[in-house]
N, C-alpha and C positions, 0 to 999 in steps of 0.2 A: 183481135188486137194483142199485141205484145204486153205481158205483165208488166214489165217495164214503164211502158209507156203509162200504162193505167193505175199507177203508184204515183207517177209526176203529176197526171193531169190533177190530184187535190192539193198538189202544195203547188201550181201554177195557178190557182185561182184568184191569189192576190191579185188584187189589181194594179202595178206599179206604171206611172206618171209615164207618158211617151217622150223619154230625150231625145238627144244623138250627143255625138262629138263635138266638144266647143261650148257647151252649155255651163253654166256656172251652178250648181246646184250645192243643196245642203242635206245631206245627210241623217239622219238620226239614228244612232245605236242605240241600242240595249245593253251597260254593262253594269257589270254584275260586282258589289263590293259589298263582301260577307255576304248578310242575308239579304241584305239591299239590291236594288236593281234603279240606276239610274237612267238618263237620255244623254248622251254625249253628241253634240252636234260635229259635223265636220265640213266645213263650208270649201272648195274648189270650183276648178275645172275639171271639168270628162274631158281626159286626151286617150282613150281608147274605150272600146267595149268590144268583147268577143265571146265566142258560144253560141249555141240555139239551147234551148228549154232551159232544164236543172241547170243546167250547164254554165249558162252565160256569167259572164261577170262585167263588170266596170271599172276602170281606174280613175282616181280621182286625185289631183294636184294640188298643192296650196303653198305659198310660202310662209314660215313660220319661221318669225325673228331673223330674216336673213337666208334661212336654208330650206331648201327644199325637200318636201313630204311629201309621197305617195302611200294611197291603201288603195288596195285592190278589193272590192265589196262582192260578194254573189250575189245575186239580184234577184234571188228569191228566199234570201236567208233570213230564218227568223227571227234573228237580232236586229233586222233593220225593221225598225219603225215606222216611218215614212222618208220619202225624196220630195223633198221644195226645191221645183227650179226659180231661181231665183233674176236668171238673164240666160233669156236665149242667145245662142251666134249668130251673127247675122252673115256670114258668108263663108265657108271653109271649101279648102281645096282636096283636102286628106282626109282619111280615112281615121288615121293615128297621128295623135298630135303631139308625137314625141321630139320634135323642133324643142318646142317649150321649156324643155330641161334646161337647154345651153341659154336660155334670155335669164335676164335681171330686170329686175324693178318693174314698171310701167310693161315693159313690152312683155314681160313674164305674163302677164293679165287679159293681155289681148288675143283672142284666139278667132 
């Protein structure tokens, strides 16, 4: 087997939650202030995810105060905590749910 490969397989051991696209989920980071280390939650939609293994990541959407936020998370990164899905989608056409940018209000939400 590839060196490579067998350096991933112990940080892919996490178990992280089975989403997809269109799910509302919450976040949880680890960030780091002084010597401190808190949980910063980040509550969204997943309007994409791409990669296989180390690799993959997620985007995740929210609006705040009006505008809209995206972070991109690596989905085996040690800062992240744990993922709460919070509301599955109940039907999508797409793959990437970058529609969602150009809506406001209500319709921003629905995916």
């Amino acid at each position: 087997m590839d060196k490579i490969k067998l350096i991933e397989q112990d940080y892919t051991k996490n178990k992280m939650p089975d989403f997809a696209v269109g799910d509302t989920v919450k976040v949880l980071t680890k960030i780091a202030e002084g010597e401190r280390a808190r949980l910063h939650p980040f509550e969204g939609i997943v309007i994409a995810k791409k990669g296989k293994g180390m690799a993959s990541a997620f985007t995740v959407r929210k609006i705040s105060y009006g505008e809209g936020v995206e972070y991109v998370f690596p989905l085996y990164s040690p800062q992240i905590k744990h993922i709460d899905i919070l509301r599955r989608a109940t039907k999508k056409k797409r793959a990437k749910l970058y529609y969602l940018r150009k809506r406001v209000g209500r319709r921003a939400m629905r995916a």
